[in-house]
Every structure is written in C-alpha cells, then in structure tokens.
Backbone as a chain_set.jsonl record, in Angstrom:
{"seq": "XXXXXXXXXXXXXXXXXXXXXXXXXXXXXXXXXXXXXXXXXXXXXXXXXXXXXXXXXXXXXXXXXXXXXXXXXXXXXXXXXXXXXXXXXXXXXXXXXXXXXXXXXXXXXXXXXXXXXXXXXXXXXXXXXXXXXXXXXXXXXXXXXXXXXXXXXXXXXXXXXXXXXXXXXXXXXXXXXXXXXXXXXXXXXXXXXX", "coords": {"N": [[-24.905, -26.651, -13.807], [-23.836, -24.094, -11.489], [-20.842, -22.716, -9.894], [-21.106, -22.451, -7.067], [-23.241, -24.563, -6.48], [-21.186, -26.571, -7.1], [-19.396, -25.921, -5.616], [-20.734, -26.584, -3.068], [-21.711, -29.342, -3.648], [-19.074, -30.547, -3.347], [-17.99, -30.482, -1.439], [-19.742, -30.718, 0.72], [-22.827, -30.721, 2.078], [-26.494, -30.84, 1.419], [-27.483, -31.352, -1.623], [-29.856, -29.535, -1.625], [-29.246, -27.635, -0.287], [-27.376, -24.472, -0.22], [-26.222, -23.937, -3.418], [-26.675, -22.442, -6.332], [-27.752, -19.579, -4.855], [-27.185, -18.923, -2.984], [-24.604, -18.218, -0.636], [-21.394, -19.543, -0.918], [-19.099, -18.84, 0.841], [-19.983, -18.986, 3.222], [-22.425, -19.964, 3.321], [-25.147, -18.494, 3.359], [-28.427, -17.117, 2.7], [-28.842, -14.669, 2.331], [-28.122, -12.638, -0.212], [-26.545, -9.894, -2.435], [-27.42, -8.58, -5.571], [-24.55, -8.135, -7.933], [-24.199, -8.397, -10.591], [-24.631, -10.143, -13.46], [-25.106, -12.995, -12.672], [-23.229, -12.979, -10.526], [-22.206, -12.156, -7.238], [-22.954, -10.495, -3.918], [-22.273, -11.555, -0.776], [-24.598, -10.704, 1.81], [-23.869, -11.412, 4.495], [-21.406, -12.191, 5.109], [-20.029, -10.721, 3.574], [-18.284, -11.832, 1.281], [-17.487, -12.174, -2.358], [-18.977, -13.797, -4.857], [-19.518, -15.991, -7.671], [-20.633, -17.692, -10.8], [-20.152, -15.777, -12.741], [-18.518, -14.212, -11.787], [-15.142, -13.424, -12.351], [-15.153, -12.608, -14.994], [-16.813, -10.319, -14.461], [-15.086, -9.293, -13.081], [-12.916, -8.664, -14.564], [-13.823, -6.979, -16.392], [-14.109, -4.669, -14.57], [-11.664, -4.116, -13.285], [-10.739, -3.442, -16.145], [-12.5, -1.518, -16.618], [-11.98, 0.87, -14.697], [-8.768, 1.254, -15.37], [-8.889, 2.5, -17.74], [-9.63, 5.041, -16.83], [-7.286, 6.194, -16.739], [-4.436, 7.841, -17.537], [-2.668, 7.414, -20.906], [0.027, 7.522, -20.871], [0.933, 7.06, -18.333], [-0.806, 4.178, -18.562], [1.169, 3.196, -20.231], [3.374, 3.166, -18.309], [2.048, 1.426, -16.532], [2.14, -0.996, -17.7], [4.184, -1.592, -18.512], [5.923, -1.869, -16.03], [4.37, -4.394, -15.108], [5.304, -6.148, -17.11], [8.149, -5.657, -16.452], [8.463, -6.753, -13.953], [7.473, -9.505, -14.403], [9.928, -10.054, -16.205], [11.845, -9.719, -14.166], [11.267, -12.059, -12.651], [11.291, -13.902, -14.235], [14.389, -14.372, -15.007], [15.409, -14.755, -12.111], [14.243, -17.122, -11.695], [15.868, -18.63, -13.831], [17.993, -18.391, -12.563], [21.087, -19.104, -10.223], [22.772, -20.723, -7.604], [25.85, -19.411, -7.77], [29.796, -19.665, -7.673], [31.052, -19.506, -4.242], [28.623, -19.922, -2.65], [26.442, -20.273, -0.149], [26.071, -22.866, -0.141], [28.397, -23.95, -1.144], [28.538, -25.535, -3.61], [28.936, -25.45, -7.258], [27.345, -24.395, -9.957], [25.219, -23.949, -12.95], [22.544, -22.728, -14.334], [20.405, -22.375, -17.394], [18.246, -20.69, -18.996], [16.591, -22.531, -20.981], [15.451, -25.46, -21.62], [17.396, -27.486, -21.276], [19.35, -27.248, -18.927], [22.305, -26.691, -17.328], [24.038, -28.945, -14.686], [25.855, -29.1, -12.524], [28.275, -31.224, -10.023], [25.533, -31.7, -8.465], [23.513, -33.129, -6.351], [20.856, -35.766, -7.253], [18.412, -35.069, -5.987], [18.324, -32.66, -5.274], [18.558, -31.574, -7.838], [16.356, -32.224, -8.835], [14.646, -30.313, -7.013], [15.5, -28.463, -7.434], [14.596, -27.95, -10.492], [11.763, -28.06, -9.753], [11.698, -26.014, -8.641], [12.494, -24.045, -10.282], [10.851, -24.177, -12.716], [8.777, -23.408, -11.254], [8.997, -20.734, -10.917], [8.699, -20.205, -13.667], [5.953, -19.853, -13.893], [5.491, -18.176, -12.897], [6.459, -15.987, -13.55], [5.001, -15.912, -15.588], [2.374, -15.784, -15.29], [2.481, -12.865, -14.373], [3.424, -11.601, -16.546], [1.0, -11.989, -17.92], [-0.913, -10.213, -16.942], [-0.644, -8.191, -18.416], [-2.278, -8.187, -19.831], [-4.299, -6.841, -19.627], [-4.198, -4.342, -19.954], [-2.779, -3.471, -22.634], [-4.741, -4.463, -23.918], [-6.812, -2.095, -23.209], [-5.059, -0.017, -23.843], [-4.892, -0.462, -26.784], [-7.741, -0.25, -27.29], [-8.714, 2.054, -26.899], [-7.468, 3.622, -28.743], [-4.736, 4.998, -28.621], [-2.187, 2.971, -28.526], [0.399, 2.366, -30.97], [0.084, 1.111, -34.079], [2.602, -0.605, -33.681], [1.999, -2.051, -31.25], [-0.001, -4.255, -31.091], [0.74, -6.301, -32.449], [2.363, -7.563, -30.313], [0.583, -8.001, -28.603], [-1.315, -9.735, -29.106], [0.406, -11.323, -29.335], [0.828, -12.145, -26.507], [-1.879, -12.7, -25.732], [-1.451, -15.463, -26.945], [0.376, -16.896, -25.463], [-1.644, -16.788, -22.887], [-2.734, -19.16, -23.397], [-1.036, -20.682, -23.559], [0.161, -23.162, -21.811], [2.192, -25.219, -19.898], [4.553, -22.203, -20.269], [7.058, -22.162, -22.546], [10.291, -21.017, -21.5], [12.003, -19.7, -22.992], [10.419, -18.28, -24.996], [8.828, -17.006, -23.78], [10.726, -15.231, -22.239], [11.662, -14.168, -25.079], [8.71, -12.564, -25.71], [7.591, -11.223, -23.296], [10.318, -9.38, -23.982], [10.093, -8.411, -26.145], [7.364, -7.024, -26.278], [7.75, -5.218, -23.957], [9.892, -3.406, -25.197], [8.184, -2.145, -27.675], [6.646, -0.953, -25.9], [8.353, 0.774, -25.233], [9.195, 2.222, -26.609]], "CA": [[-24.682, -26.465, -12.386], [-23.275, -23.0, -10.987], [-19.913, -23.188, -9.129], [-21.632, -22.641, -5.794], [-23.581, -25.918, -6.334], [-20.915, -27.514, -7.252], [-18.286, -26.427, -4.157], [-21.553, -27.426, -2.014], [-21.763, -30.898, -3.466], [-17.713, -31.137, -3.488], [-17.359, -29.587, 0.183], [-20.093, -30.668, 1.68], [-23.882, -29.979, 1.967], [-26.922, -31.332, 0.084], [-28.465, -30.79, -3.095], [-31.259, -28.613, -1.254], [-28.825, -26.902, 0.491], [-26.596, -23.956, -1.212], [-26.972, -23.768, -5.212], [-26.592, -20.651, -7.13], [-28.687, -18.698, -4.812], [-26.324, -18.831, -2.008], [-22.961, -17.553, -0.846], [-20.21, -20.345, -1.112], [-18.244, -19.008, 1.739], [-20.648, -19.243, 4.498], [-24.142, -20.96, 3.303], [-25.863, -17.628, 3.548], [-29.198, -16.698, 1.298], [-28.655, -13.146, 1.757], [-27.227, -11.87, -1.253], [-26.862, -8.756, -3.278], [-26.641, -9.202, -7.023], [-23.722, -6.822, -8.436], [-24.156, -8.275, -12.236], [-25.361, -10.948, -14.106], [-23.817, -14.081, -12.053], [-22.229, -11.962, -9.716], [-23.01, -11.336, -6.31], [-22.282, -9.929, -2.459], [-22.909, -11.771, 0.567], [-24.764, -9.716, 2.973], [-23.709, -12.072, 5.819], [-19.723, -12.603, 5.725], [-19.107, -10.028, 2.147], [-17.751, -12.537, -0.043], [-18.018, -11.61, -3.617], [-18.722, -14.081, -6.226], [-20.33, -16.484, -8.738], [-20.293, -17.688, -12.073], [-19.861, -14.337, -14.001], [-17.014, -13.28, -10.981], [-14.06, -13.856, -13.115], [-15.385, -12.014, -16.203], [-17.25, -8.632, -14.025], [-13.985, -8.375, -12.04], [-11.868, -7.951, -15.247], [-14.347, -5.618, -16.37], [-14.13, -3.806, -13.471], [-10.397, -3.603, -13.862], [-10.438, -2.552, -17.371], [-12.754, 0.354, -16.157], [-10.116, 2.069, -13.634], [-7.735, 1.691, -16.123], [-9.432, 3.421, -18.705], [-9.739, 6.391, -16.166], [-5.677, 6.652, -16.32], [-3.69, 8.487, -19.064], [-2.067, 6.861, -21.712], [1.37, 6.945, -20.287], [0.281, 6.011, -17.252], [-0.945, 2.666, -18.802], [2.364, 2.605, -20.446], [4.064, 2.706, -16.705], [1.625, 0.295, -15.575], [2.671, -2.05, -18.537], [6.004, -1.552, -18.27], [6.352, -2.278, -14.619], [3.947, -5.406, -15.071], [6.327, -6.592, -17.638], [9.537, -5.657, -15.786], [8.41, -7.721, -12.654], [7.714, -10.437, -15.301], [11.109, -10.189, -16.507], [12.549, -10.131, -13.146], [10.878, -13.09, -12.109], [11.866, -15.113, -15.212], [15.891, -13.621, -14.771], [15.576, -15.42, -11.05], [13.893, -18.814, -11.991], [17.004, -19.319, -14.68], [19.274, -18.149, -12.184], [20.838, -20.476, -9.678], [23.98, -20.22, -6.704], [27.471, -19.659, -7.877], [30.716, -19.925, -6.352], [31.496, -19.05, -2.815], [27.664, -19.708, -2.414], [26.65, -21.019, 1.451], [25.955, -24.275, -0.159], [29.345, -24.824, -1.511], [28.473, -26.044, -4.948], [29.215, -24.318, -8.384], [26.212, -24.832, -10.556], [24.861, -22.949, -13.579], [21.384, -22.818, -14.816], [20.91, -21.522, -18.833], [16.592, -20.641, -19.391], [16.359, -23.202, -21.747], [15.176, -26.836, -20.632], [18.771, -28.197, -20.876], [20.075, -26.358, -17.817], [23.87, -27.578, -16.663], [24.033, -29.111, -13.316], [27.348, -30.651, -12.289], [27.993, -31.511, -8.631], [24.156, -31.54, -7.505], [22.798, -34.934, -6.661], [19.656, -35.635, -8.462], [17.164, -34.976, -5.204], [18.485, -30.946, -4.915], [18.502, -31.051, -9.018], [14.643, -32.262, -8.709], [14.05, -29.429, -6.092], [15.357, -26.865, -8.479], [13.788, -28.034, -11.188], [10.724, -27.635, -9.266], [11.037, -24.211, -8.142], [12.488, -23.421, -11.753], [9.41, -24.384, -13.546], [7.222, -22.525, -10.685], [9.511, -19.477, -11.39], [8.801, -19.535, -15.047], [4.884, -20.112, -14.215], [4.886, -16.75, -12.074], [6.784, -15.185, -14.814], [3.965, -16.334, -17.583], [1.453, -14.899, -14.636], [2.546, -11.555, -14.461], [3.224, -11.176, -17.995], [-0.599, -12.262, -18.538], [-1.08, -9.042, -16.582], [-0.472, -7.017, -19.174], [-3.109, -8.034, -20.837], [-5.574, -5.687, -19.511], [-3.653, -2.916, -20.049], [-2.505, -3.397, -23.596], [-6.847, -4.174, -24.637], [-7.257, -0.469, -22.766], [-4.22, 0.995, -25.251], [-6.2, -0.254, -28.309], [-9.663, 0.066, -27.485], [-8.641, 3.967, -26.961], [-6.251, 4.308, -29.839], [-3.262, 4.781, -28.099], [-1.485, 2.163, -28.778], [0.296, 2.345, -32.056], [0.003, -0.475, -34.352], [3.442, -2.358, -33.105], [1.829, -2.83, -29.951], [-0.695, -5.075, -31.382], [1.257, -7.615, -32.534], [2.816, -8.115, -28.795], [-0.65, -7.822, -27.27], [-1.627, -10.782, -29.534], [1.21, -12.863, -28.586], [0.622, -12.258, -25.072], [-2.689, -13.358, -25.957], [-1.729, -16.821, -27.528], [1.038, -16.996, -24.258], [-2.482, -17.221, -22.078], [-3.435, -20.117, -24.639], [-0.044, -22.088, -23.508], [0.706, -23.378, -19.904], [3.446, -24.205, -19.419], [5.335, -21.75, -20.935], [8.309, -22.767, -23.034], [11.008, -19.733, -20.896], [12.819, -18.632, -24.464], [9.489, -17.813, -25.486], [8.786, -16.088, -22.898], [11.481, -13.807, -22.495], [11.226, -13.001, -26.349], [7.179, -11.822, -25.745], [8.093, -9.913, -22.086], [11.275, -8.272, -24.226], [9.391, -7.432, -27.374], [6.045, -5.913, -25.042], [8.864, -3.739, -22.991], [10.516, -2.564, -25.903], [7.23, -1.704, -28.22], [6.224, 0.088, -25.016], [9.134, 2.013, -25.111], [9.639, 2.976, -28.176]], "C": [[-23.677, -25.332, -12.226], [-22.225, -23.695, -9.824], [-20.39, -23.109, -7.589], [-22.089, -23.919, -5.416], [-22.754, -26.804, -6.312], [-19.562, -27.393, -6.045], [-19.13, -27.212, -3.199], [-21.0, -28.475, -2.023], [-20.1, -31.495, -3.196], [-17.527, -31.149, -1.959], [-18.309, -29.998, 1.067], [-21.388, -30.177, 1.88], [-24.542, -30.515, 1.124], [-27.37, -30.569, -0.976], [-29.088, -29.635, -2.836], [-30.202, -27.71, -0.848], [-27.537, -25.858, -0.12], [-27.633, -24.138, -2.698], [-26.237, -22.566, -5.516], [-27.092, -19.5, -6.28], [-28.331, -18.479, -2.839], [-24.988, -19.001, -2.082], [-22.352, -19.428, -0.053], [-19.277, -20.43, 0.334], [-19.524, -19.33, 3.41], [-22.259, -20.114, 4.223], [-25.289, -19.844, 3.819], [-26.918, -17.661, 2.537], [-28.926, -15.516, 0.707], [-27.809, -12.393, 0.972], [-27.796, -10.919, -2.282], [-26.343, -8.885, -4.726], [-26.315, -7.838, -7.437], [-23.817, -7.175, -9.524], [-24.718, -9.409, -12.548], [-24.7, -12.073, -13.426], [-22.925, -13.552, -10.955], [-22.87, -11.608, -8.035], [-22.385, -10.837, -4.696], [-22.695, -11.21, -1.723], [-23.113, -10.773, 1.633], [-24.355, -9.851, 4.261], [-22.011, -12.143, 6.399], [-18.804, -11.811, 4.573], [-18.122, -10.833, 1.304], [-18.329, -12.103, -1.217], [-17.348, -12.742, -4.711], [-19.75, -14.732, -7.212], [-20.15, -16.461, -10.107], [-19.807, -16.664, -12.971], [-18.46, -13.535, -13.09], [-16.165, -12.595, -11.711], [-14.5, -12.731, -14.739], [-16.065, -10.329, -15.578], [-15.723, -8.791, -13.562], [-12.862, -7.898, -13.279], [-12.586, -7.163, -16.266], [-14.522, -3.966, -15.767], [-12.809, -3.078, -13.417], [-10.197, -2.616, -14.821], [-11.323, -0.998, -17.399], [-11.853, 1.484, -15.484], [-8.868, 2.09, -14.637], [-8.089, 2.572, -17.395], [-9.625, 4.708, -18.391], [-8.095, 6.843, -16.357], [-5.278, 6.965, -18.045], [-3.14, 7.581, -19.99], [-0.467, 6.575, -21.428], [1.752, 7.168, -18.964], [-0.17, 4.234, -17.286], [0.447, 2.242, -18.981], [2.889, 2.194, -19.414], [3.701, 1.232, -15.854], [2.138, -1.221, -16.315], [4.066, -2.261, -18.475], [6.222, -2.068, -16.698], [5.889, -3.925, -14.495], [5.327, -6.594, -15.626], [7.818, -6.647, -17.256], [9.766, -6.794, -14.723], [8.379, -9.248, -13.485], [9.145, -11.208, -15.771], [12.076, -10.336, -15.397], [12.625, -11.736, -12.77], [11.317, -14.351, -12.688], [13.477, -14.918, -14.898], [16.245, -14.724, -13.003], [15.18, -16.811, -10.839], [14.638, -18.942, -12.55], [18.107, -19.03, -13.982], [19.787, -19.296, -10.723], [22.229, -20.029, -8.355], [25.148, -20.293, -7.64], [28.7, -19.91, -7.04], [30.573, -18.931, -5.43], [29.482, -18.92, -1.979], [27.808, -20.169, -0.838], [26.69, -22.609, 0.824], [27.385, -25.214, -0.504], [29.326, -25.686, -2.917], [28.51, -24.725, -5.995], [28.293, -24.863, -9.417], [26.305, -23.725, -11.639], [23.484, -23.321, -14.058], [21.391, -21.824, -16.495], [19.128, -21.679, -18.166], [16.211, -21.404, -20.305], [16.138, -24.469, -20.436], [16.421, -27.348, -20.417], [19.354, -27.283, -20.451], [21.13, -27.532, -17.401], [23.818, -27.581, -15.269], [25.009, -29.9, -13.503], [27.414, -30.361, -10.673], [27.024, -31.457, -7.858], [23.84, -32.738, -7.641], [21.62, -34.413, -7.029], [18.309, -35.254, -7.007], [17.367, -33.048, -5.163], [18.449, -30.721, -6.568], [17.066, -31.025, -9.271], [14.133, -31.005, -8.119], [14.491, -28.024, -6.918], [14.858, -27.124, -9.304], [11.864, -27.542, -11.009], [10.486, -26.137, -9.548], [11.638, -23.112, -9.471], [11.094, -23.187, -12.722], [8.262, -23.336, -12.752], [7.55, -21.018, -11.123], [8.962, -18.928, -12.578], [7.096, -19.75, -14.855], [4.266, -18.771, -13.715], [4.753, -15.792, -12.719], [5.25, -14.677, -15.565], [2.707, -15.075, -16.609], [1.168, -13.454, -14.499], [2.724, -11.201, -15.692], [1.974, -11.18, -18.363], [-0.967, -10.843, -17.67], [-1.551, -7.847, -17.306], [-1.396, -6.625, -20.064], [-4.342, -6.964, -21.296], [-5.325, -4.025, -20.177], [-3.472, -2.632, -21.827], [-4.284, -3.095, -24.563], [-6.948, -2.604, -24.406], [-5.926, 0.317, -24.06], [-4.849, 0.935, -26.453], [-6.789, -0.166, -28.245], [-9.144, 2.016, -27.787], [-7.641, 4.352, -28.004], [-4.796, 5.087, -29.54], [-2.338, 4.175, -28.193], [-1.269, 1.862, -30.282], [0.155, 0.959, -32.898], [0.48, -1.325, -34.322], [3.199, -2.429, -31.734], [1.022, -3.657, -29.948], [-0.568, -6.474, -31.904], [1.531, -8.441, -30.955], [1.567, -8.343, -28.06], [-1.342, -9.398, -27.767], [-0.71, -12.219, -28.915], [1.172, -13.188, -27.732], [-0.939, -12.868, -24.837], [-2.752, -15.232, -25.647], [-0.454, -17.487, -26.316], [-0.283, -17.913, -23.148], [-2.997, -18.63, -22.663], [-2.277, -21.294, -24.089], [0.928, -22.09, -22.237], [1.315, -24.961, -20.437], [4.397, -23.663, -20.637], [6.96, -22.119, -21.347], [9.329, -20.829, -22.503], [11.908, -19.155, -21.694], [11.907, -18.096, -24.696], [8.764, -17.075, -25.295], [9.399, -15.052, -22.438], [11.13, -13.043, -23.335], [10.033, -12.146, -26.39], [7.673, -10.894, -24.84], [9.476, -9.181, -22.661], [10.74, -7.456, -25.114], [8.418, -6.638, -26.558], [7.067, -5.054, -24.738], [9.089, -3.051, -24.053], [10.114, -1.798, -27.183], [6.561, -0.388, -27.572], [7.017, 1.206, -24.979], [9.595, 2.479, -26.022], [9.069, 3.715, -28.662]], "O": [[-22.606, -25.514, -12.805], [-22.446, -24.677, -9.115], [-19.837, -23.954, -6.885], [-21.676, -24.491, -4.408], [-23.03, -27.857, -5.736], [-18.896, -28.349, -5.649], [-18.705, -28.191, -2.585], [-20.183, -28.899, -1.206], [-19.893, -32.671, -2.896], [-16.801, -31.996, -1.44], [-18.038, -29.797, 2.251], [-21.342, -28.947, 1.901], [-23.992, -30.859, 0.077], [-27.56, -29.357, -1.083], [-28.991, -28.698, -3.628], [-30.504, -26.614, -1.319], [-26.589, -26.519, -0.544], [-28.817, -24.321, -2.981], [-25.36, -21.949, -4.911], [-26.954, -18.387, -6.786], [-28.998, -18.067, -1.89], [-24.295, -19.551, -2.937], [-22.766, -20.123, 0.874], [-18.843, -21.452, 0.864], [-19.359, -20.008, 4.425], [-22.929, -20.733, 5.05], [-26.205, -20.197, 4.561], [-26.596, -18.16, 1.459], [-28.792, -15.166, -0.466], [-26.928, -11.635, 1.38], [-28.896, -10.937, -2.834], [-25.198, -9.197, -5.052], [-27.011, -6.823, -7.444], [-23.477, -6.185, -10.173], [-25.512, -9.766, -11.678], [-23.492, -12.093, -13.663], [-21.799, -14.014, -10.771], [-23.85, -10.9, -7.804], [-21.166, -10.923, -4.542], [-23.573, -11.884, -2.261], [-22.239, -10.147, 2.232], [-24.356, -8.946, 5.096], [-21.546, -12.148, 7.539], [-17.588, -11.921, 4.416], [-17.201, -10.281, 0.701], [-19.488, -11.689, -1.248], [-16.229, -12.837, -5.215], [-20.746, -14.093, -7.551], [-19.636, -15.501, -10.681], [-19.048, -16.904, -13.91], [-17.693, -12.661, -13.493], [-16.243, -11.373, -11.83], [-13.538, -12.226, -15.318], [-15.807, -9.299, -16.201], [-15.16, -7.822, -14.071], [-12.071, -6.975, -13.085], [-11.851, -6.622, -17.093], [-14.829, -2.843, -16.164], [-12.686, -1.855, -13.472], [-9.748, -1.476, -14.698], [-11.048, 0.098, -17.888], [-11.301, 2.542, -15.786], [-8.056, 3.013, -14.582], [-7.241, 3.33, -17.866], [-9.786, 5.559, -19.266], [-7.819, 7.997, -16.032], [-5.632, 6.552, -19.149], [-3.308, 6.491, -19.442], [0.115, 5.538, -21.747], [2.899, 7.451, -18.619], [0.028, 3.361, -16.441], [0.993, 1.348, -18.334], [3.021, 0.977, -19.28], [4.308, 0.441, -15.131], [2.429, -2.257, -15.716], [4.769, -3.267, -18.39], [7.056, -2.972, -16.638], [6.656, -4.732, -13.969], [5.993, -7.421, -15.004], [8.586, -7.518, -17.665], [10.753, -7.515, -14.574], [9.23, -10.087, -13.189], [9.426, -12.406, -15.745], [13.086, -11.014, -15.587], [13.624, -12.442, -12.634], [11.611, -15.416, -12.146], [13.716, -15.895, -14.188], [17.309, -15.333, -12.895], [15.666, -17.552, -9.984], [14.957, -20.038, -12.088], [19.204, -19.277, -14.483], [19.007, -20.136, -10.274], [22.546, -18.84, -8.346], [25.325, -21.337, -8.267], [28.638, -20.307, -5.876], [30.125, -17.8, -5.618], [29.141, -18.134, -1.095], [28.892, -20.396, -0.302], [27.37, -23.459, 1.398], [27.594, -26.415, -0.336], [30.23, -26.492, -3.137], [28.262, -23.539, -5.779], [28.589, -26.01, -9.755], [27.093, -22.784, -11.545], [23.37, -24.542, -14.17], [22.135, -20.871, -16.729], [18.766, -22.425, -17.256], [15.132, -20.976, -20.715], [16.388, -24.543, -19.233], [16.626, -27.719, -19.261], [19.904, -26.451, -21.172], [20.96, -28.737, -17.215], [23.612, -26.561, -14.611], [25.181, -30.9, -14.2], [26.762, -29.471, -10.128], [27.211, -31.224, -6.664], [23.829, -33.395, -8.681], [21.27, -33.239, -7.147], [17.154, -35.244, -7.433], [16.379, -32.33, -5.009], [18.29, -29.524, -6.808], [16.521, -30.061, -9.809], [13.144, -30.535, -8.681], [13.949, -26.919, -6.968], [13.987, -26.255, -9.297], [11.076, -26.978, -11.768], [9.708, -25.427, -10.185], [11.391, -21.918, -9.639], [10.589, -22.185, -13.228], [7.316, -22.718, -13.242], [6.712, -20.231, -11.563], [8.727, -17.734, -12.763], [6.669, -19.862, -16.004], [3.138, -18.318, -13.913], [3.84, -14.971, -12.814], [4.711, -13.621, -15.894], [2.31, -13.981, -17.01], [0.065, -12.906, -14.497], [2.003, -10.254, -16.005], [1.682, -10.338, -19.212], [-1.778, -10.358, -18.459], [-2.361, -6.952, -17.067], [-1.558, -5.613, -20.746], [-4.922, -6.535, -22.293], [-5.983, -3.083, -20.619], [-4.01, -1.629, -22.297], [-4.76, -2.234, -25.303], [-7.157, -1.881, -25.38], [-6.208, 1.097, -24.97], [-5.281, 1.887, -27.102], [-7.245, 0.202, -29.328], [-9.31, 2.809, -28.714], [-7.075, 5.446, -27.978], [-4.032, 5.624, -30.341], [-1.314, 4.802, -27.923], [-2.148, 1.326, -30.957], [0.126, -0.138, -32.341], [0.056, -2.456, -34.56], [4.091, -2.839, -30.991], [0.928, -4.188, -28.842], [-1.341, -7.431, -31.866], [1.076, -9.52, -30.574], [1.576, -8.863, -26.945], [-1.825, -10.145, -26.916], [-0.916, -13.327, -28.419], [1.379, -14.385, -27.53], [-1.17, -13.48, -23.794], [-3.395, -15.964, -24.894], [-0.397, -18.717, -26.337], [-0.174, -19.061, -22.719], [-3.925, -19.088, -21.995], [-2.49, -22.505, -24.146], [1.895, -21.438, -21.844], [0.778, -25.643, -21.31], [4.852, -24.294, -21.591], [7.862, -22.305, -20.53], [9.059, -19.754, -23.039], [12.595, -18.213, -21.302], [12.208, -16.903, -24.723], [8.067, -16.452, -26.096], [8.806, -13.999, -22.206], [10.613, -11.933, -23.215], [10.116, -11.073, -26.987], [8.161, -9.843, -25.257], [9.901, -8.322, -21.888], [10.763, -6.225, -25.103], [8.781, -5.525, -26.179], [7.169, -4.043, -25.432], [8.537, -1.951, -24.071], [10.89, -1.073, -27.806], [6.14, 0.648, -28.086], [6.628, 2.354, -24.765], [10.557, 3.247, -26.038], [9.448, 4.18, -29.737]]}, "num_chains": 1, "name": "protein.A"}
C-alpha cells in the first residue's frame, strides 16, 4: 500500500476512493508523473508520493553539483555552524541577573546542574534541551548532501570521508547522545577547513 492509500484510509475516504493514483492533498486524479513514484497535482500542485523523499534529494544533490567546490565547502560550513549554534543554545541556560531570578547552569552532557529550579521548570528545560539537541542532529544531517557531492566529484580529500561517514552513522542514531554530537559537527568544520 502507497502512502496516499494509506493517509486516505487513516484520514478519511474509502478504499475506492484515493490510492496511489491520486493526490493526497486534495482527492484529485489529475496528476503529472515527475519520476518513478513521484508526482504533481494538476488541481491544487502538491508534489508527492512514494519515491518523493528519495527524487527530492536527488534533485538537491543535482543543484549542488552545479556549484564550485568551495562553494560546497561554504555551504557545509555554514550548515554545520548553524548546527553548532543550535547545539551551544540547547546546553545553554539563564545566568545571574537573568529576568527569572534564578542562577542555574546547564553542562551538554545528560547530567546537567540545576540548583534552585523546582522540578516542573527543570522538566520544561529538559524538554526544550533535548528538542535543541534534536534540531542540532537535524541540521548537521544537512550536511550530508553536500559532503556525498565533495566525494562523488573528488574534491573532497580523504579526511573528509571519515566525518561524512560519521555523519552518516549520526542519521542511524536518534536521539543523539550531545558530546557526540559536538565532536562530529567540530571534526566536519574543522576537516572542512583545513
């Protein structure tokens, strides 16, 4: 069963109705097939279907293959910077003279120090810690496209292949442990720039 059939039957609509051979967002027939699994709606331009997810990061890795070599670097490097930002602000937390009036510290490890936070505002950072380090992992997985386009074209010398792997086996592990994560988004940056 194709994901169309199966938002139908989840969302609404029978058996007969939808399938593979209609658009998802509106219950149109009229569609234009852009690839194998892939398609337009002629009625409301939604674009998708089983093969979506695999043409669109084809599609990607084409436009980037049109761009220079350090040009990718830039684009990797920035991916990875925002990465690194993002993780740098999920481990970070208020200090003194904050508005809240508490003196807290957060470390990037799981045993983060909380003293004077009751446990319902230590839950609520915990929360938005963990989402921090999941945005992180997100934009670091970014990179991935970019790094495949440095080696397919031989650009990328051979210590960028180790990092491109790890960033690999990163996509392989949700949720990211946030030491482990730094070390990949510092090594990538600093392969890139070297």
């Amino acid at each position: 069963m194709g994901i169309g059939a199966w938002l139908k039957r989840i969302f609404g609509g029978s058996e007969g109705e939808g399938g593979d051979d209609s658009c998802v967002a509106c219950g149109s027939s009229a569609l234009t097939a852009l690839a194998d699994g892939v398609y337009r709606c002629d009625e409301c331009g939604y674009e998708g279907g089983d093969g979506f997810a695999a043409w669109r990061t084809e599609r990607d890795k084409e436009a980037l293959r049109e761009l220079s070599p350090s040009a990718l670097r830039a684009r990797a490097v920035k991916a990875l910077e925002g990465a690194r930002l993002t993780l740098v602000a999920a481990a970070g937390g208020a200090e003194g003279g904050s508005d809240s009036g508490w003196k807290f510290t957060l470390s990037v490890g799981d045993g983060a120090a909380l003293a004077n936070v009751d446990a319902q505002e230590a839950a609520r950072m915990a929360r938005e810690r963990r989402a921090g380090v999941a945005k992180a992992r997100s934009e670091a997985l970014a990179a991935i496209p970019i790094f495949e386009v440095l080696a397919e074209e031989g650009q990328g010398e051979p210590g960028l292949l180790p990092h491109l792997q790890r960033l690999r086996d990163l996509e392989q592990t949700d949720p990211a442990e946030p030491s482990a994560l730094a070390s990949i988004i510092g090594g990538a940056g600093a392969a890139l720039s070297g």
